[in-house]
Rosetta silent file (secondary structure, phi, psi, omega in degrees, C-alpha in Angstrom):
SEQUENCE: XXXXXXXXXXXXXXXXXXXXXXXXXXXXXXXXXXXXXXXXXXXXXXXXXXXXXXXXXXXXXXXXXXXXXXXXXXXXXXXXXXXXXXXXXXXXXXXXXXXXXXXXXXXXXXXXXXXXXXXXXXXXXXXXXXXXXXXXXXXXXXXXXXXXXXXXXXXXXXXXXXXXXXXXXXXXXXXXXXXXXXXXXXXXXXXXXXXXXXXXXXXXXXXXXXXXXXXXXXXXXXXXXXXXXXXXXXXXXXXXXXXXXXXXXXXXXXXXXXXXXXXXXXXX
SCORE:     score description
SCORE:     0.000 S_00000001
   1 L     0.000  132.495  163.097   25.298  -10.004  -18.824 S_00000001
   2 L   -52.684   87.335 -155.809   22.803   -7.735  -17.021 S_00000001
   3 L   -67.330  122.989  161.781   19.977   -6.782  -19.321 S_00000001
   4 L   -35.279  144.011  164.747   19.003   -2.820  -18.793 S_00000001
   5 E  -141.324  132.662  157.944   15.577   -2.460  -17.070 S_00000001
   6 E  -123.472  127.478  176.259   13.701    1.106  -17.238 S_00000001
   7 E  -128.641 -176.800 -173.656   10.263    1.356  -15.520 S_00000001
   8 E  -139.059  108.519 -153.735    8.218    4.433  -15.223 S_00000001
   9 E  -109.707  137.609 -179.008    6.545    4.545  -11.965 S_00000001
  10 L   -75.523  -19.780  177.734    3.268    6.965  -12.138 S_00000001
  11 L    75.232 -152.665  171.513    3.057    7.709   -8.496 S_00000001
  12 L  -117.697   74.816 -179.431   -0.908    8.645   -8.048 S_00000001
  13 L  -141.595  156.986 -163.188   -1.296   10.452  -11.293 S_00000001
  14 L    94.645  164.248 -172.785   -3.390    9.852  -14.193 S_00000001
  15 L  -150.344  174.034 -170.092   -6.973    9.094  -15.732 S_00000001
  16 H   -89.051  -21.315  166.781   -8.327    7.049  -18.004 S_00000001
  17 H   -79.297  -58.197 -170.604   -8.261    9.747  -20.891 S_00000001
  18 H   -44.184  -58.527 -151.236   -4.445   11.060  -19.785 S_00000001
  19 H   -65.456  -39.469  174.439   -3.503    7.603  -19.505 S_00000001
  20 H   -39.941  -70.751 -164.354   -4.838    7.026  -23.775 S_00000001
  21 H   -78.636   -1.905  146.654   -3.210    9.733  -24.784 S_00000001
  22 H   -55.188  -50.185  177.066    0.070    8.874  -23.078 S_00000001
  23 H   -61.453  -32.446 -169.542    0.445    5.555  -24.103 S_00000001
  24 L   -80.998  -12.342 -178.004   -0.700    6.693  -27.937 S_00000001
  25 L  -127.429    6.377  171.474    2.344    9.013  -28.045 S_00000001
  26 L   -84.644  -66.305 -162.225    5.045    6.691  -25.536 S_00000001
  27 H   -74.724  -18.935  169.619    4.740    3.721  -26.993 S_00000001
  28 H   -40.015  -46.301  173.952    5.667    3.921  -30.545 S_00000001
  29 H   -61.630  -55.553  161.826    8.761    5.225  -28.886 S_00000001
  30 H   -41.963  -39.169 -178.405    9.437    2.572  -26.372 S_00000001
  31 H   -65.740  -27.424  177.024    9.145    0.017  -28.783 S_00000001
  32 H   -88.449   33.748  177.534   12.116    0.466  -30.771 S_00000001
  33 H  -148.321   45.147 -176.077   14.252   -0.481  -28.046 S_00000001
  34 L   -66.501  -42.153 -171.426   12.019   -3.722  -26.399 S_00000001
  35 L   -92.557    3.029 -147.358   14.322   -6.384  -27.256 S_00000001
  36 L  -106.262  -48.467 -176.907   17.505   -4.427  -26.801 S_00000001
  37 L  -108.764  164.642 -144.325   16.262   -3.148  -22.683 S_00000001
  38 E  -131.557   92.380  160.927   13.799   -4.412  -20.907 S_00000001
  39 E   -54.593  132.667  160.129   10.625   -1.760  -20.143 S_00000001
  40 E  -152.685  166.943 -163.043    7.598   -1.284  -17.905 S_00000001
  41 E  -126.350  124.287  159.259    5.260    1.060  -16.648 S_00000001
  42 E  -100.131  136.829  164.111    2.973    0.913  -13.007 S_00000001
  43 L  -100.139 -150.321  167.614    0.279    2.926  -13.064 S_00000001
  44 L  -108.682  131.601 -175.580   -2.103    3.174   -9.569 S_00000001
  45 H   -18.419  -65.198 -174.479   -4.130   -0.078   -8.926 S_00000001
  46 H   -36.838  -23.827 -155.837   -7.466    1.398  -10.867 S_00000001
  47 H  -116.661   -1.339 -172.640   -5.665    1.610  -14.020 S_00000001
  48 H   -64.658  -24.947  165.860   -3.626   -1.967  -14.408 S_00000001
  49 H   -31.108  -78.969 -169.691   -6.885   -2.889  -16.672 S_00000001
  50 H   -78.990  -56.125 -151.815   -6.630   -0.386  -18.763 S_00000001
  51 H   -73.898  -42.799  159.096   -2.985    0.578  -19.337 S_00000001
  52 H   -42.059  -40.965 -179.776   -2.714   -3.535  -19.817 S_00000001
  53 H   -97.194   -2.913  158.964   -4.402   -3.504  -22.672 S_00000001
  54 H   -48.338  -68.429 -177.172   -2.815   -0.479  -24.646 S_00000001
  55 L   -24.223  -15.539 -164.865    0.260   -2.420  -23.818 S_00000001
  56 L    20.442 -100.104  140.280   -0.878   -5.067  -25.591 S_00000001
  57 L   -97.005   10.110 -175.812    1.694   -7.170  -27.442 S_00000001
  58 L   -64.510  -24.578  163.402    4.353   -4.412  -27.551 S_00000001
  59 L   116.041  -53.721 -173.532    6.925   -6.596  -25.530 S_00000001
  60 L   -38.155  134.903 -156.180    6.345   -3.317  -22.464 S_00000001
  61 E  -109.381  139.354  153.239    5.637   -5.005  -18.933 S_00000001
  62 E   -75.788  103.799 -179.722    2.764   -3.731  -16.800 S_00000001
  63 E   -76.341  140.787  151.342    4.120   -3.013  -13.639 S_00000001
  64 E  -128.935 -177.638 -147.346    2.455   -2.298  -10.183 S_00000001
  65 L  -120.503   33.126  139.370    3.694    0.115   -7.326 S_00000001
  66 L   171.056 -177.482 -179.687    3.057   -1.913   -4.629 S_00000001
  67 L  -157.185  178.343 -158.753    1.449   -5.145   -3.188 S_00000001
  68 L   -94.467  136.666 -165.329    0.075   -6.698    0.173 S_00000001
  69 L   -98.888   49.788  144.487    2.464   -9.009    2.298 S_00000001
  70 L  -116.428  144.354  153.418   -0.775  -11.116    2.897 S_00000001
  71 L   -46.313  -64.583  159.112   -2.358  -13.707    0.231 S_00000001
  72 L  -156.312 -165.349 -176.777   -5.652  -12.658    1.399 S_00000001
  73 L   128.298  179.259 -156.016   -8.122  -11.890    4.285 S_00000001
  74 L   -78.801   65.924 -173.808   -9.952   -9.698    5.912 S_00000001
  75 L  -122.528   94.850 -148.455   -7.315   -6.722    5.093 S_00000001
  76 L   -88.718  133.600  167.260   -9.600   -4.067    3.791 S_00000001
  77 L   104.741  -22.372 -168.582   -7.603   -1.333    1.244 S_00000001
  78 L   -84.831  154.195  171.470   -4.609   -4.221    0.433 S_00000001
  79 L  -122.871  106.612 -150.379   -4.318   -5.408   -2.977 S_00000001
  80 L   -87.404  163.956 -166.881   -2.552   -8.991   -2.943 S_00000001
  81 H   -74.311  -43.386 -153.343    0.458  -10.079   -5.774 S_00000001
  82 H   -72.523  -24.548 -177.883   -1.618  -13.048   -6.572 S_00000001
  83 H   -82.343  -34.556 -165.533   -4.509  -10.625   -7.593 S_00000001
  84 H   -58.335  -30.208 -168.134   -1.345   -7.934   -9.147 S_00000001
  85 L   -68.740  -28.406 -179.658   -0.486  -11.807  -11.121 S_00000001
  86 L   -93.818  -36.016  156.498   -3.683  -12.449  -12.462 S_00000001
  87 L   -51.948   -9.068 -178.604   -4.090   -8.711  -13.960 S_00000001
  88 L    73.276   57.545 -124.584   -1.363   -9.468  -15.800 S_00000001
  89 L  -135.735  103.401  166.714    1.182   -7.747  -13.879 S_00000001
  90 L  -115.868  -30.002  158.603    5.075   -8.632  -13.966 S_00000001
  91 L   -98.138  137.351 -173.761    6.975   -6.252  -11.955 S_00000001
  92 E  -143.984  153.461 -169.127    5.648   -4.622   -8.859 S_00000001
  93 E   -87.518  147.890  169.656    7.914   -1.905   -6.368 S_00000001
  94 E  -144.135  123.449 -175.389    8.091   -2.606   -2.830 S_00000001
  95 L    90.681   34.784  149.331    9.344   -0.385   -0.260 S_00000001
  96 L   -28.185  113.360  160.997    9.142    3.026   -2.053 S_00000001
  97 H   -34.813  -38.729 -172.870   10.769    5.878    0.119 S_00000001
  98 H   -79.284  -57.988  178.442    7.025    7.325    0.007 S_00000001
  99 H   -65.330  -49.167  179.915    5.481    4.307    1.460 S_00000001
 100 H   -65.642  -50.684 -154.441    8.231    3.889    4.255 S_00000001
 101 H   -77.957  -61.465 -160.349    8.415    7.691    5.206 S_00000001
 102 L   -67.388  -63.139 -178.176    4.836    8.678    4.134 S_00000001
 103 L  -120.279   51.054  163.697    2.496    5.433    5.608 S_00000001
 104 L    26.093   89.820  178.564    5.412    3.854    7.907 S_00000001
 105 L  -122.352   90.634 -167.906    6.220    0.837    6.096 S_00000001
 106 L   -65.458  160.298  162.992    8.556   -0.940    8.438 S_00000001
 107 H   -66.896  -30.547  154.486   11.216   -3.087    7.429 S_00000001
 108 H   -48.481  -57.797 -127.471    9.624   -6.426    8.398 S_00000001
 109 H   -88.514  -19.337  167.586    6.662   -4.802    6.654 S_00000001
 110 H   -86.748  -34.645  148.040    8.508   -4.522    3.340 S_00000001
 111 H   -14.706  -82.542  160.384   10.215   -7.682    3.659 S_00000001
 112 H   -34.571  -41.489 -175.509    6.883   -9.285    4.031 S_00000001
 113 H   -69.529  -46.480 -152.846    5.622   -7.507    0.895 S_00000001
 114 H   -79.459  -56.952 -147.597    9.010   -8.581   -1.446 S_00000001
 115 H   -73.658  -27.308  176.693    8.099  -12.416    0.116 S_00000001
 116 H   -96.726  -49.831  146.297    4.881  -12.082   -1.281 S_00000001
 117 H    -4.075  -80.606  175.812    5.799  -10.497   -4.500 S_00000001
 118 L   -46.147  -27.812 -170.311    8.065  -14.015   -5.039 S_00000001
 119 L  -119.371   18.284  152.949    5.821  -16.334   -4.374 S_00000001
 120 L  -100.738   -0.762  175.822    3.107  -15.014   -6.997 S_00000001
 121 L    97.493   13.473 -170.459    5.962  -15.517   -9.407 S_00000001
 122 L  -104.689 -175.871 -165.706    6.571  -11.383  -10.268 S_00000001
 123 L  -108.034   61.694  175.249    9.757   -9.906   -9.987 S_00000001
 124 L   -14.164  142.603 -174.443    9.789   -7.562   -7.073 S_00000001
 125 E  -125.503   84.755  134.967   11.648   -4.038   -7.137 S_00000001
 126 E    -2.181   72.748 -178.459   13.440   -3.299   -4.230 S_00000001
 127 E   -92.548  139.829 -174.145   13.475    0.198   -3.326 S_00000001
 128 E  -127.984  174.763  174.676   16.397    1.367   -1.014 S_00000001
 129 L   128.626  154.495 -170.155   17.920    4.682    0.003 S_00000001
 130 L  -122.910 -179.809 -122.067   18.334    6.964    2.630 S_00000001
 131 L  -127.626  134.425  147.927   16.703   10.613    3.889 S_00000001
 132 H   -31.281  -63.113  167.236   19.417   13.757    3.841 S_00000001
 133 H   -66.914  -22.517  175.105   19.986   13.753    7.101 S_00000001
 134 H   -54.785  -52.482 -149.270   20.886   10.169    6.954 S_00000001
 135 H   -94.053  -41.688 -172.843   23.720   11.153    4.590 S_00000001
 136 H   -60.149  -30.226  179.353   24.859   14.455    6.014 S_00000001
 137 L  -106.267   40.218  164.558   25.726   12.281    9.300 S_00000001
 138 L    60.619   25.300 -175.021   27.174    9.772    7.430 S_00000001
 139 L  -107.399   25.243  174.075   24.754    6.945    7.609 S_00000001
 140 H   -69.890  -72.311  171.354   24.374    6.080    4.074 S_00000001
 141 H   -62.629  -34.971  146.199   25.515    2.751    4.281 S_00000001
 142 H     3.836  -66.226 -162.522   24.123    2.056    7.428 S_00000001
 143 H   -90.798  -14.269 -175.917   20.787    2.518    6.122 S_00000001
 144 H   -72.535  -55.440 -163.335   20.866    0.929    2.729 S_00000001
 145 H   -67.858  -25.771 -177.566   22.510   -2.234    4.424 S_00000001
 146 H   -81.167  -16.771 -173.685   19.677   -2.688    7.427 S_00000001
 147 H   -94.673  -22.803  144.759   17.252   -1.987    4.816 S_00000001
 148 H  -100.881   27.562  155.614   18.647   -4.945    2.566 S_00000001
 149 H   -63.205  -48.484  169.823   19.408   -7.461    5.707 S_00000001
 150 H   -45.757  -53.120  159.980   15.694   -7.261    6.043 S_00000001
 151 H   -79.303  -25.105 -177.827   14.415   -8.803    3.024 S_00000001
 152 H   -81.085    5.772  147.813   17.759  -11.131    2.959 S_00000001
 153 H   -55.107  -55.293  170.986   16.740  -12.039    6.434 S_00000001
 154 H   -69.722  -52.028 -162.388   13.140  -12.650    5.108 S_00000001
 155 L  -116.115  -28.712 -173.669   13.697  -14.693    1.764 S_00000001
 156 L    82.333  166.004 -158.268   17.433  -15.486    1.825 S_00000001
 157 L   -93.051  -20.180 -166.978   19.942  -14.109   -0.506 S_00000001
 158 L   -79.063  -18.911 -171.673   19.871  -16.730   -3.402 S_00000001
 159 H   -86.015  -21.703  154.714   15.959  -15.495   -4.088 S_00000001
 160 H   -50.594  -16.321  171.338   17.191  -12.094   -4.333 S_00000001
 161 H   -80.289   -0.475  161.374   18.353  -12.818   -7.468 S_00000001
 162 H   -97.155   52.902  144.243   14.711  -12.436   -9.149 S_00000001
 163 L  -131.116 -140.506 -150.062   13.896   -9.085   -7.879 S_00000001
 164 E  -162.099  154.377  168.036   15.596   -5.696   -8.814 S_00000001
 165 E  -142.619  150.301 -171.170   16.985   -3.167   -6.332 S_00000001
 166 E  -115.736  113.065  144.775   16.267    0.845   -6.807 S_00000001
 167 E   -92.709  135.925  175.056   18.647    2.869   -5.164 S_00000001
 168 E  -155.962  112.197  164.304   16.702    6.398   -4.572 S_00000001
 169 L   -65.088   87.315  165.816   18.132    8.755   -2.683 S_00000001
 170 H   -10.927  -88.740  176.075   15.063    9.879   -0.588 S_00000001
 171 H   -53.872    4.556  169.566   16.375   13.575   -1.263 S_00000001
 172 H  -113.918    7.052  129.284   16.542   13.484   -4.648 S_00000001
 173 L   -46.377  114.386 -177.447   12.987   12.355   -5.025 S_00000001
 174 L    38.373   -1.013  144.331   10.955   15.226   -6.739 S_00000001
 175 L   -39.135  -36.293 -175.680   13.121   17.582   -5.438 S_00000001
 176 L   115.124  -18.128 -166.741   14.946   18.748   -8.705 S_00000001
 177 L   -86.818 -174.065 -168.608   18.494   17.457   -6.969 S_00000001
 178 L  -174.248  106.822 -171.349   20.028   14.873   -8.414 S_00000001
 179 L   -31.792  156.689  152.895   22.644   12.562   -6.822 S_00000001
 180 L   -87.233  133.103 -174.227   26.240   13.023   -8.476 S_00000001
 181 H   -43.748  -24.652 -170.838   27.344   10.008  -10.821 S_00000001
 182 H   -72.768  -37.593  179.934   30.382    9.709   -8.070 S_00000001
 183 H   -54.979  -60.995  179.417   27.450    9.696   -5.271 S_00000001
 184 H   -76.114  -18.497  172.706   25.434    6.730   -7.184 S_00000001
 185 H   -67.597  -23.852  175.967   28.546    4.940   -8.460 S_00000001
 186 H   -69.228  -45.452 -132.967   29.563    4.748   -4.590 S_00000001
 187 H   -87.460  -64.996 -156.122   25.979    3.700   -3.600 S_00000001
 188 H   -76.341  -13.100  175.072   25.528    1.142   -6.024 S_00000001
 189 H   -85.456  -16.269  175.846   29.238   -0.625   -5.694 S_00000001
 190 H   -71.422  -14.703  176.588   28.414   -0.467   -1.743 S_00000001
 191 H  -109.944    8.469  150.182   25.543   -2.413   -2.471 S_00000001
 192 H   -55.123  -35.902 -170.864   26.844   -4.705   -4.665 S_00000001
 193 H   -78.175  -78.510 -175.100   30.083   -5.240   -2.105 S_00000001
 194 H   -14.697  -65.040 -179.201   27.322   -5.994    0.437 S_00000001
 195 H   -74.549   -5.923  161.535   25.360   -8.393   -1.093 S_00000001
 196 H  -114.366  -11.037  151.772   28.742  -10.128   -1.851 S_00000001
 197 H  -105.467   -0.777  176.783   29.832  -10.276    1.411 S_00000001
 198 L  -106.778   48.517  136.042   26.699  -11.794    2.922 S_00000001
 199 L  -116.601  117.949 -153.887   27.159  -14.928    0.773 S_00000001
 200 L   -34.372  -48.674 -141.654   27.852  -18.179    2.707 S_00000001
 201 L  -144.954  134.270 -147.376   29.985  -19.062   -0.111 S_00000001
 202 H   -59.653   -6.939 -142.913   31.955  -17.389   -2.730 S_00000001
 203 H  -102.724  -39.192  175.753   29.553  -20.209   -5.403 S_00000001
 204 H   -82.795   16.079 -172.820   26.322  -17.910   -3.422 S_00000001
 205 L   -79.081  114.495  176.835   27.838  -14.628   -4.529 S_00000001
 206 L  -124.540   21.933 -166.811   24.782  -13.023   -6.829 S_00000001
 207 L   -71.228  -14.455 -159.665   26.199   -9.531   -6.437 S_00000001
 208 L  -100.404  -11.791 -166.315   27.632   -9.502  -10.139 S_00000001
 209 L   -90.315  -43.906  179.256   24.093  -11.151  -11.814 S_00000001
 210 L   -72.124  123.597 -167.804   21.984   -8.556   -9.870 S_00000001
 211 L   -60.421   70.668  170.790   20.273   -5.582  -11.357 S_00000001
 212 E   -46.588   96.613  170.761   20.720   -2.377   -9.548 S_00000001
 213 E  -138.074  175.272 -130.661   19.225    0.371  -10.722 S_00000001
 214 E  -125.445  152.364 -158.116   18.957    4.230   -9.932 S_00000001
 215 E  -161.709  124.666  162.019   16.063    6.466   -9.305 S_00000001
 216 L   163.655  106.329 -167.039   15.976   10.333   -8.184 S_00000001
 217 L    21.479   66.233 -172.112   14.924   12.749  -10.700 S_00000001
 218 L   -73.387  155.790  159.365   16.333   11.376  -13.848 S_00000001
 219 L  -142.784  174.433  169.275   15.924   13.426  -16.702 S_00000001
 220 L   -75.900  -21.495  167.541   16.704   13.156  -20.163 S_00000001
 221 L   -55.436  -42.156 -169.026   19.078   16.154  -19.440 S_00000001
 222 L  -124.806    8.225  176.380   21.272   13.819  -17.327 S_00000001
 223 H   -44.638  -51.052  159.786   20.313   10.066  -18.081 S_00000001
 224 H   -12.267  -99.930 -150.174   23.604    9.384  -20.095 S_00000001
 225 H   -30.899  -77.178  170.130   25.708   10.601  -17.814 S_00000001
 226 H   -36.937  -57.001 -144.184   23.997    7.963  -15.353 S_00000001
 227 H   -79.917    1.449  169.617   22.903    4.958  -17.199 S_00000001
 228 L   -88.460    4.053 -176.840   26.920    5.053  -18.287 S_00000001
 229 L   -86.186  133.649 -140.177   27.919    4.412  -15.120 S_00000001
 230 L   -94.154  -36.801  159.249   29.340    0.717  -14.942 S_00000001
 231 L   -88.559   49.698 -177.299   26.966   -0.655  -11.924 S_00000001
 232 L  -144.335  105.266 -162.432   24.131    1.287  -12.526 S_00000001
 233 L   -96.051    4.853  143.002   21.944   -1.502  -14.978 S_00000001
 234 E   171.975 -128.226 -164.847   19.156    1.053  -15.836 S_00000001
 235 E  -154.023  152.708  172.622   16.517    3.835  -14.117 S_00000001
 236 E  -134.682   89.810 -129.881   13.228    3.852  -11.864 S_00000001
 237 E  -117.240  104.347 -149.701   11.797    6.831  -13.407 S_00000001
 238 L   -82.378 -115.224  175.440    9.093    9.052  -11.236 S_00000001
 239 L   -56.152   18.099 -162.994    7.416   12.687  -12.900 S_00000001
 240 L  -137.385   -5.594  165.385    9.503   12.178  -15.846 S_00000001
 241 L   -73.666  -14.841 -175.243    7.422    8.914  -16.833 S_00000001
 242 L  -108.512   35.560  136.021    4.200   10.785  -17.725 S_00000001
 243 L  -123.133  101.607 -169.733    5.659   12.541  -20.182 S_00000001
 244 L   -22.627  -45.509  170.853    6.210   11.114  -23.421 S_00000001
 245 L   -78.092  -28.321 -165.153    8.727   12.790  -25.063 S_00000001
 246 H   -67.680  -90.402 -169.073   10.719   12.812  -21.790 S_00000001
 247 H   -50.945  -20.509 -179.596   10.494    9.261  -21.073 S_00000001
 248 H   -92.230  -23.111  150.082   11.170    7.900  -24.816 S_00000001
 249 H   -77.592  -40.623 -162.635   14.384    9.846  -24.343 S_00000001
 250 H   -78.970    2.822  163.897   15.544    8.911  -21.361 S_00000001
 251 H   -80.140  -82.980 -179.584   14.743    5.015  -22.769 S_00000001
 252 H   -44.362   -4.330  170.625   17.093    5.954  -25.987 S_00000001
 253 L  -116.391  -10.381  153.776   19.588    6.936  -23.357 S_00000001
 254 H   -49.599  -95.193 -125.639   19.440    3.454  -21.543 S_00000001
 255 H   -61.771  -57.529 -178.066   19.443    1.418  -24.736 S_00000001
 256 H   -53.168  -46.470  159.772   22.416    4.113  -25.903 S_00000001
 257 H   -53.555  -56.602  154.515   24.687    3.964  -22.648 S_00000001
 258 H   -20.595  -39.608  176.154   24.417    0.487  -23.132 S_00000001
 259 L   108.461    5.923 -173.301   26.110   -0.013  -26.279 S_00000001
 260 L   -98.480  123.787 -167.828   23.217   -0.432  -28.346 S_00000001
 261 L   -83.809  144.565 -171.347   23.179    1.923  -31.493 S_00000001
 262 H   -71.348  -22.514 -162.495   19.256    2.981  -32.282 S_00000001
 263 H   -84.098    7.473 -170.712   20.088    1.715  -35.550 S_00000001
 264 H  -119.788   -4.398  162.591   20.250   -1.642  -34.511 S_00000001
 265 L   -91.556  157.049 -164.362   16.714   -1.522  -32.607 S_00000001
 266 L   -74.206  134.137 -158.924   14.106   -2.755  -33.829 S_00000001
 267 L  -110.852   10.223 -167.192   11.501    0.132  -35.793 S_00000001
 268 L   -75.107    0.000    0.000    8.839   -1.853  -35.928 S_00000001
């Protein structure tokens, strides 16, 4: 069975006071659902220090929101997995619609990144999705499948099964829109069917073990609705992660879509 994952990605937001008093009113919340789903938060590179150690022992993963497809070298501005690994670091996103659109982050060039991700031993997050115009001309699948031939191209398909994949509908980033459950239930069984026909062999089929999960202005107004949706294994959660009350619902509406009754997480 697929185990829920919610992460809360911060974008370039926060300080070292914002980030205290977020974490001092989040996590209490987060916690009563650790063992049932599986949380984590990235903040921006300055802050994995600090937001590690609120986290503490709460069971919450430190996440980060991207990483360098080099080990090391003379790459001035990159931050490498093996350094995100040593920070204590378990999940980190690669291939953000913001990084490909915003600082042209080719598909080799994301590839490369999820290949390096893997071989510091974190669990890479796979963001996919296509642009509005993509979809109005019928190019949805198109673009989701060339953008995950690349890393299965890169890494091979059996090591996809330690990362995560993000579907985010480019236009439904910070926009306010907000894909229809028929729109992401299509999305995510095409990329399940994908990733199940590009196995040699029906015994290399990892389409039913792999997490898929959905990202484009979740709110707690409409998490349900999503996270009940039978291939859609949990949320990648933008502006709606910095806010406490927000985000500790839309966690109780994982853990709830799930099947898990609050009364049966842990209150500790």
């Amino acid at each position: 069975m697929r185990k829920p994952i919610l992460i809360g990605n911060w974008k370039m937001n926060g300080s070292l006071q914002a980030n205290q008093a977020l974490m001092v009113r989040v996590l209490p919340r987060l916690r009563m659902f650790r063992k049932s789903i599986d949380l984590a938060v990235c903040p921006p590179h300055p802050y994995l220090f600090q937001v590690r150690d609120l986290l503490g022992y709460t069971g919450i993963m430190l996440g980060a929101q991207n990483a360098s497809g080099f080990v090391s070298g003379a790459y001035t501005g990159e931050v490498s997995a093996t350094m995100l690994q040593e920070m204590g670091c378990r999940y980190v996103l690669v291939g953000h619609s913001e990084r490909r659109s915003l600082f042209g982050e080719s598909y080799h060039e994301v590839a490369a990144r999820y290949r390096s991700v893997l071989g510091a031993g974190l669990t890479p997050v796979l963001c996919v999705g296509e642009t509005l115009e993509q979809r109005d001309s019928g190019r949805t699948d198109l673009v989701i499948e060339q953008q995950l031939q690349a890393v299965i191209d890169e890494v091979g398909l059996a090591a996809m099964a330690n990362g995560v994949i993000a579907y985010e509908p480019v236009w439904a980033i910070g926009t306010g829109k907000t894909a229809t459950p028929e729109q992401v239930s299509a999305v995510h069984q095409q990329i399940r069917q994908f990733v199940a026909k590009s196995a040699p062999e029906a015994s290399d089929d990892i389409s039913q073990e792999l997490r898929v999960i959905y990202g484009g202005s979740v709110k707690a107004a409409n998490a349900f609705e999503l996270f009940s949706l039978a291939d859609v294994d949990g949320g990648l959660i933008g502006g709606a992660s910095l806010h406490a009350d927000e985000f500790g619902t839309i966690a109780g509406a994982l853990a709830e879509a799930s099947g898990i009754l609050a009364g049966e997480c842990e209150t500790s």
